[in-house]
N, C-alpha and C positions, 0 to 999 in steps of 0.2 A: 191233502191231495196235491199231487205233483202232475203238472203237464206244461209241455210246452205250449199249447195252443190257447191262448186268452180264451176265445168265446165259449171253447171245451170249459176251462176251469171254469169260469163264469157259470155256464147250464148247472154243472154238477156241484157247486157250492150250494146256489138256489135249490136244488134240487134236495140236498138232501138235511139242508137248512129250515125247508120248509118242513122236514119231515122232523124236525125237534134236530139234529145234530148241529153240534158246533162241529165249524169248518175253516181250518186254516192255509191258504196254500200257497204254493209256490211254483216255482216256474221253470226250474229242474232240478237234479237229484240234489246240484252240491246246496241250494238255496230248502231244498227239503232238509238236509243231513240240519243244517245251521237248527231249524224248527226242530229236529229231533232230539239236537243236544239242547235244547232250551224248556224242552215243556214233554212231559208226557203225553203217548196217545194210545188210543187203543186200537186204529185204525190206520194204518198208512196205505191208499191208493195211489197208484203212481202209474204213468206210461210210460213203456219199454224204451222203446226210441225220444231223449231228449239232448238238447247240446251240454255240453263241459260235464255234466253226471246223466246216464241213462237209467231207467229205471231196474236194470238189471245188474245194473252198478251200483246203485245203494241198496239191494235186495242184499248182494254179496256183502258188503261192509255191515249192513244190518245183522246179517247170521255170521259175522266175523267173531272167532273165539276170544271170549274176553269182554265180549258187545255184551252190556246189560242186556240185552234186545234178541240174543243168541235164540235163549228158549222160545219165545215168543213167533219165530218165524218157520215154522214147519214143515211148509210147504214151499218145493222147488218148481218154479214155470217149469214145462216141456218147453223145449228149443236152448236152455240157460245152458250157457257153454258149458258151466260145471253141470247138466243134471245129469244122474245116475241112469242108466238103462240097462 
C-alpha cells in the first residue's frame, strides 16, 4: 500500500492486517516500485497524488510492456491521462 500520508498508511495497514492480510508499505510510488521489484504481491493499493512517483505513475510503469505485471493490471482509473474514452 502506497500513500503519502503516514496516519492514512497507518489506518489502512491496521486495517486490513487485522483482517488476516499481510501489508507492506511505503511512502510513494518510486519506494512502492523498489517493494514491487523485491517481493510479489497480489494487491497494490496506492494514491493518485504522491511526491517523486504518483500513483498514476507506477499504474503506467506497472502495465508497461514487458512489466511481468502487464497482464495483471486491467483496469485504467477515469481521469489517467492515458485512459481510453
Amino acid at each position: 500500500m502506497a500513500d503519502d500520508e503516514l496516519p492514512l498508511r497507518q489506518l489502512l495497514q491496521r486495517l486490513l492486517a487485522q483482517r488476516g492480510f499481510s501489508v507492506d508499505v511505503a511512502e510513494d510510488g518510486l519506494a512502492a516500485m523498489a517493494l514491487i521489484d523485491q517481493k510479489s504481491y497480489d494487491v497494490v493499493f496506492c494514491d493518485a497524488a504522491m511526491p517523486k512517483m504518483g500513483g498514476l505513475a507506477l499504474y503506467e510503469k506497472l502495465r508497461a510492456p514487458g512489466s511481468p505485471l502487464a497482464e495483471a493490471c486491467p483496469w485504467d482509473p477515469a481521469g489517467s491521462p492515458s485512459a481510453d474514452r
